[in-house]
Every structure is written in C-alpha cells, then in structure tokens.
C-alpha positions in Angstrom: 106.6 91.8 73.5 107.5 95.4 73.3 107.1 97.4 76.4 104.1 99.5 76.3 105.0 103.4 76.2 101.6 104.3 78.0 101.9 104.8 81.7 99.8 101.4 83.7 98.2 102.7 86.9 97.8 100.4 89.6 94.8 101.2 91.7 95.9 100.7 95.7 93.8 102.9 97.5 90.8 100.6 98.9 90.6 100.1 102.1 90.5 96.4 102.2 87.1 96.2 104.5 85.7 93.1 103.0 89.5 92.0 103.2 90.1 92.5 106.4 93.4 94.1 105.9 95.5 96.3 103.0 95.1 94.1 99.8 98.5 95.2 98.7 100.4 94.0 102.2 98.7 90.2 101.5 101.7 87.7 100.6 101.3 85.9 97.6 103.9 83.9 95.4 106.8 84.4 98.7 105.9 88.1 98.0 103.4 90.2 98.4 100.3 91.3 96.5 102.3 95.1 95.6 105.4 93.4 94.6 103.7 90.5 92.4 102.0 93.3 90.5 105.0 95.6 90.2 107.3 93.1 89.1 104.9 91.9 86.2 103.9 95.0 84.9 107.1 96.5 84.5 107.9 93.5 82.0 104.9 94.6 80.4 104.9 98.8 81.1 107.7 101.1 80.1 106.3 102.9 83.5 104.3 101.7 86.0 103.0 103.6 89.1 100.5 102.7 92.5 97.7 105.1 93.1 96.4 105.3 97.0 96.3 107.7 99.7 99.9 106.4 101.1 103.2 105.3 99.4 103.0 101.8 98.5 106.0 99.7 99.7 107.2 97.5 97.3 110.6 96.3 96.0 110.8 97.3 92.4 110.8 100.9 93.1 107.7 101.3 91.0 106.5 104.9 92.8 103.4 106.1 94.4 100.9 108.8 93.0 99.7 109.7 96.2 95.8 111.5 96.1 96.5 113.9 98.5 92.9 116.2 98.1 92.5 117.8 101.3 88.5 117.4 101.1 90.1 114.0 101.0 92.1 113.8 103.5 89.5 114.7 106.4 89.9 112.9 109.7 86.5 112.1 109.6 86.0 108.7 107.8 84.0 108.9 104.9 83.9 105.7 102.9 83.0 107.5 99.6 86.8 109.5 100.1 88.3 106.1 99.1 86.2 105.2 95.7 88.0 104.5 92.9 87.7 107.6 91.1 89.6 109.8 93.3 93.0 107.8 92.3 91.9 107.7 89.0 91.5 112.0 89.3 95.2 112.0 91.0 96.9 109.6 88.4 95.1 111.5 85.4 96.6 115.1 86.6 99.6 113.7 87.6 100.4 112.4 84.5 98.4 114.5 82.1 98.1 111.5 79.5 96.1 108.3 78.3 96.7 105.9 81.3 96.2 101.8 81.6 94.3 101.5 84.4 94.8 97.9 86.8 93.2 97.2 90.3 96.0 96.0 92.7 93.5 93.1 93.2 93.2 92.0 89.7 96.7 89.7 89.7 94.9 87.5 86.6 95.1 89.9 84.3 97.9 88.8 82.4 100.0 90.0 79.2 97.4 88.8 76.8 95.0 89.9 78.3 96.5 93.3 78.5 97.5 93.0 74.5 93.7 92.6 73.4 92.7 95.5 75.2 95.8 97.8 73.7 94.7 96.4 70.2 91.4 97.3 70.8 92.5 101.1 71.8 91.4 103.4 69.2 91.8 107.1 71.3 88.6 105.9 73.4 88.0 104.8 76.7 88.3 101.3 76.5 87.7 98.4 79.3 87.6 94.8 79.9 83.8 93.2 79.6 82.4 89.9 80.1 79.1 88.7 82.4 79.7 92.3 84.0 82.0 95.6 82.9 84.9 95.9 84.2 85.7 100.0 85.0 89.4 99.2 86.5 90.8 96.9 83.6 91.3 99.2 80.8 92.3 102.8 79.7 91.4 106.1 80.6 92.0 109.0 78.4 93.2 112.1 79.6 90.3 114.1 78.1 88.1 112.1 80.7 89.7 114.2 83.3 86.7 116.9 83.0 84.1 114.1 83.1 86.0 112.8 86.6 86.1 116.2 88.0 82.4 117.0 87.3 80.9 113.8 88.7 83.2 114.5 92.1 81.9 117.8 92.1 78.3 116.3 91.9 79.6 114.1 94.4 78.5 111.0 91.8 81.7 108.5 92.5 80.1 105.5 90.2 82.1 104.8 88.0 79.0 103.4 85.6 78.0 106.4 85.2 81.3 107.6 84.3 82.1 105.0 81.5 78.4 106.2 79.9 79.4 109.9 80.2 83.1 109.0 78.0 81.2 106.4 75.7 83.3 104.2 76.8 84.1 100.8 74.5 84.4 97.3 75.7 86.4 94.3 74.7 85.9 90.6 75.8 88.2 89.3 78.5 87.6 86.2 79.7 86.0 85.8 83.3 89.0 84.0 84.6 91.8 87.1 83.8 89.0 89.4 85.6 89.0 87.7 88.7 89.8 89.9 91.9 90.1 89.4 95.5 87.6 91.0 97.6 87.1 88.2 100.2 89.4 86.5 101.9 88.6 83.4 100.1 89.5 84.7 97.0 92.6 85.7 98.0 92.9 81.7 99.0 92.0 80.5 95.7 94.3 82.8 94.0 97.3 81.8 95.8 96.5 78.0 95.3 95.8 79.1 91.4 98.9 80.9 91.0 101.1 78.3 92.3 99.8 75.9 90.0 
C-alpha cells in the first residue's frame, strides 16, 4: 500500500481517569501503547503526529503537536480543558490541512480499516460508524476549523454536535477495528488479542 500523503493525527491528550494512568505509557506488544501506534502508522502515514498537552515519548520520533491554549493551560483542573476537540483545534492550525484523525486508544484500527474510510473520502468529513459513531476514527477537514473554534467559544466540546454542524459522512467499520481501551480491562483483552 502506498503511504498516505494526508497527515494522521493521533489523539493523546486524555487524561486516562477511567484508566487509571496515561493510556499512551501502558505496555503493550514489549512496547508501549505510543510506540505500537507510531510504528504502525508510519507504514501506513507519509506523516504521523501525537496531539496532547505534553510531548509524547515514543521511539519512532513521530513528534508532538502540543495544545498549548493558555485558557487551557490553567492550574485549576477543569475536565472539559482535556475533551477531544481542543487537540483536534491544535492539530488543525498547526497543520492547516485535511487531517486523519486516530485516538491513541484505538490500536484495532488496522490498514483496512483505514483504506475504506480513505476511499470513502470525497472532500467531507468522514468517520467510522457502526452500533454507535465514531468522531475519532476518520478525517477532519480543514474548513471545519471555524466550526471547532465556534463550538469552544460557545464552550460546546461534544463532538456530536460538531459532526452535525460539518455534515459529516459515515462509513461502516466493523465493531471489532473500533474497539478502544477505556477500562482497564480492555486494555487486558487487547493485549491477549494482539498477541494472538
């Protein structure tokens, strides 16, 4: 497979409560989670980059896009300052271009899974969809970039209602190349599923 020109994003920036810990620090396949994604998506990716609020370590030199926002970056905690679309603001005005969009805890979704949704791709927001959408598993257009600003100014950070305000399109993945780990246990099934 050719490597695909469009940048692949790799959201990082959660903060792993329901985890227990940083998703991209778990080890996985005598690695961890950051370098299992890094080193398959830069097969896949001409570039690939991590979005989160500080540098992801990993050892395929695959760089951090770092969503500095000083509104942000308040000491106070706010669990709203680490939702999804803040990273996806960052990556978008970093790069100024269509991005692939791929949660660091999505490590099923595989090359052909990646292909369906790039054939699919026709200038519009397009994501993965099965029993439920799937807002971190597809492609973001630059022009969404307004839509992302406005709905942060409104302080609106769901991303359903930002897929309806960019019409987004969906394409059919199946449910086992959208699992991701938000509980421990699924992190425990996924290591015993990727071995095998």
């Amino acid at each position: 497979m050719t490597k695909i020109a469009m940048p692949c994003v790799v959201l990082s920036g959660g903060m792993g409560r329901r985890m227990g810990q940083l998703k991209q620090n778990l080890p996985i396949c005598d690695s961890t989670l950051a370098d299992f994604q890094a080193k398959h998506l830069k097969q896949v990716f001409i570039n690939v980059y991590f979005s989160a609020k500080t540098r992801i370590v990993n050892a395929y030199g695959v760089p951090t896009i770092l969503d500095d926002n000083k509104i942000e970056s308040t000491t106070i905690f706010n669990p709203d300052f680490t939702a999804p679309i803040f990273g996806l603001r960052s990556a978008l005005e970093a790069l100024k271009c269509d991005i692939f969009i791929l949660s660091i805890d999505a490590p099923f979704f595989d090359d052909a899974a990646i292909k369906v949704v790039f054939e699919a791709f026709n200038g519009n927001a397009i994501f993965a969809k099965n029993a439920k959408i799937h807002p971190l598993l597809g492609i973001y257009p630059f022009e969404s970039l307004s839509q992302i600003k406005a709905q942060i100014a409104a302080k609106n950070y769901r991303l359903t209602h930002l897929l309806s305000a960019i019409n987004a399109e969906f394409v059919e993945i199946p449910e086992s190349k959208t699992r991701n780990l938000n509980r421990y246990t699924d992190y425990q099934n996924a290591c015993v599923d990727l071995i095998n």
